[in-house]
N, C-alpha and C positions, 0 to 999 in steps of 0.2 A: 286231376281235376275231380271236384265232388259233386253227383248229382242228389238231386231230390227228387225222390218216389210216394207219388202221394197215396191215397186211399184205391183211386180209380187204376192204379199204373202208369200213371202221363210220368214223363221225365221231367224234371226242368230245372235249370239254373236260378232260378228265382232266388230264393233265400241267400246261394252264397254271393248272388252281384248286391245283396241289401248289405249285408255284413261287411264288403270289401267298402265301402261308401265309410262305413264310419268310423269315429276317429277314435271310440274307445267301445268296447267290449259291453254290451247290454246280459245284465240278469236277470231274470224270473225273480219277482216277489210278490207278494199279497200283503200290501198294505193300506189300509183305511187314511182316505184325505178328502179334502175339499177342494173343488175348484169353482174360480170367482171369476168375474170379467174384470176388469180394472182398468182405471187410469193408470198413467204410469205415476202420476202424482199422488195416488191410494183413493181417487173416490171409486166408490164399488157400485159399477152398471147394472151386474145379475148376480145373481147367487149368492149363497154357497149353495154348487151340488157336488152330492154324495157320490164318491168315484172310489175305485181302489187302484191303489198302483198298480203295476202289470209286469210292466221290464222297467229299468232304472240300470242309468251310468253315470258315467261323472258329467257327462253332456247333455243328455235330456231323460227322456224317456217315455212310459204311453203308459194311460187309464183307462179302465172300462168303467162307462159310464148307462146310465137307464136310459140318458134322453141328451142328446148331443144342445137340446134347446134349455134356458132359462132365463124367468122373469121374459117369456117373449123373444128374444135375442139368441141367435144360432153360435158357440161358442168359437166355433171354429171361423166362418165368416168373417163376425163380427170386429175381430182382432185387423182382421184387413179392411174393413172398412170404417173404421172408427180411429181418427186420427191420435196417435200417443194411448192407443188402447193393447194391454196385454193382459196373457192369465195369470193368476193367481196361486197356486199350490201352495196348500195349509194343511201339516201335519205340528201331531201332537205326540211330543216326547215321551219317554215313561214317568216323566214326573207330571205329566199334564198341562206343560208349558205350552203355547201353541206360536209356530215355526209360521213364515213363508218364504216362499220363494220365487220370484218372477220369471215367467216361461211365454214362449211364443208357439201355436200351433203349426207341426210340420204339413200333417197328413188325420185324416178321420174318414172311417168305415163302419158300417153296418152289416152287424153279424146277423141275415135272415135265419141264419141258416137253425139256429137256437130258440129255442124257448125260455124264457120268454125273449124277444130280440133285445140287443144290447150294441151298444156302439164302442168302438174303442179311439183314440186318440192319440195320437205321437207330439208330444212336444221341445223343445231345444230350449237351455238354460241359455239368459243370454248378460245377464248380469255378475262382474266381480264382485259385485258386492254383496252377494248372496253366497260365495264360497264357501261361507263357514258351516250354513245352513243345508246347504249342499254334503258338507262331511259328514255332519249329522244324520242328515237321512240315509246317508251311506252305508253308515256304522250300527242302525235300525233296520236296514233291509239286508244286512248280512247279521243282522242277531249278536253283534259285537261292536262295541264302539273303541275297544281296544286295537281289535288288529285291525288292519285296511282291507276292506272288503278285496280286491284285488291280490293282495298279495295272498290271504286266505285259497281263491282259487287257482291262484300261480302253485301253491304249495302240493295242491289237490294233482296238475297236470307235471308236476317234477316226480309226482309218487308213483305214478302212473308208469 
């Protein structure tokens, strides 16, 4: 069994009942994106705001954002309260092409704990028809559009 030891010494299982939940392997990356409110039919409710990727999998993943609000409209709420409403995620390729991809909000928290405070955001990819765009960002937050981000760290844990 693996526990986690935080800063204070509290023990806790937290992290690894998060990890047994999902259905593919989340990574750490820092990438610049946009997120938007939307229709699901593309009219655009709020934003663009300025978010950076955080973790990313083949199934969703989460941004740190300045202001979980825009254009007035709570981003995470709003998705549940606004009938055929979801987000947006818009990144830009290295040729300056610009991507989306449609997500629904899982979970959202506010980091007090920082300076200046910042909010982060979990969301689930829920469209096939964004798959491609999906490998794309894939192949951008592992630094390779060649190999599969996955098999890259599968290779990392056979060396090991």
């Amino acid at each position: 069994m693996i526990y986690h030891l935080d800063a204070a010494g509290t023990v806790s299982q937290e992290s690894l009942m998060i990890n047994e939940r999902r259905r593919s392997q989340r990574i750490s990356v820092c990438l610049k994106v946009d997120l938007m409110l939307t229709g699901r039919s593309g009219e655009t409710f709020a934003g663009p705001v300025n978010a950076e990727l955080d973790t990313f999998s083949m199934h969703g993943g989460s941004v740190v954002l300045p202001s979980i609000k825009a254009d007035g409209m709570h981003l995470f709420y709003s998705c549940s309260d606004l009938e055929n409403c979801c987000l947006m995620l818009r990144f830009e390729d290295g040729s300056g092409q610009s991507h989306t991809i449609s997500c629904r909000p899982a979970w959202f928290d506010k980091e007090l704990d920082e300076v200046p405070a910042y909010y982060k955001m979990g969301f689930e990819f829920f469209r096939t028809r964004d798959r491609d765009n999906i490998r794309l960002l894939q192949g951008m937050a592992g630094g390779s559009s060649g190999k599969n981000l996955f098999r890259i760290i599968g290779d990392l844990f056979r060396r090991s």
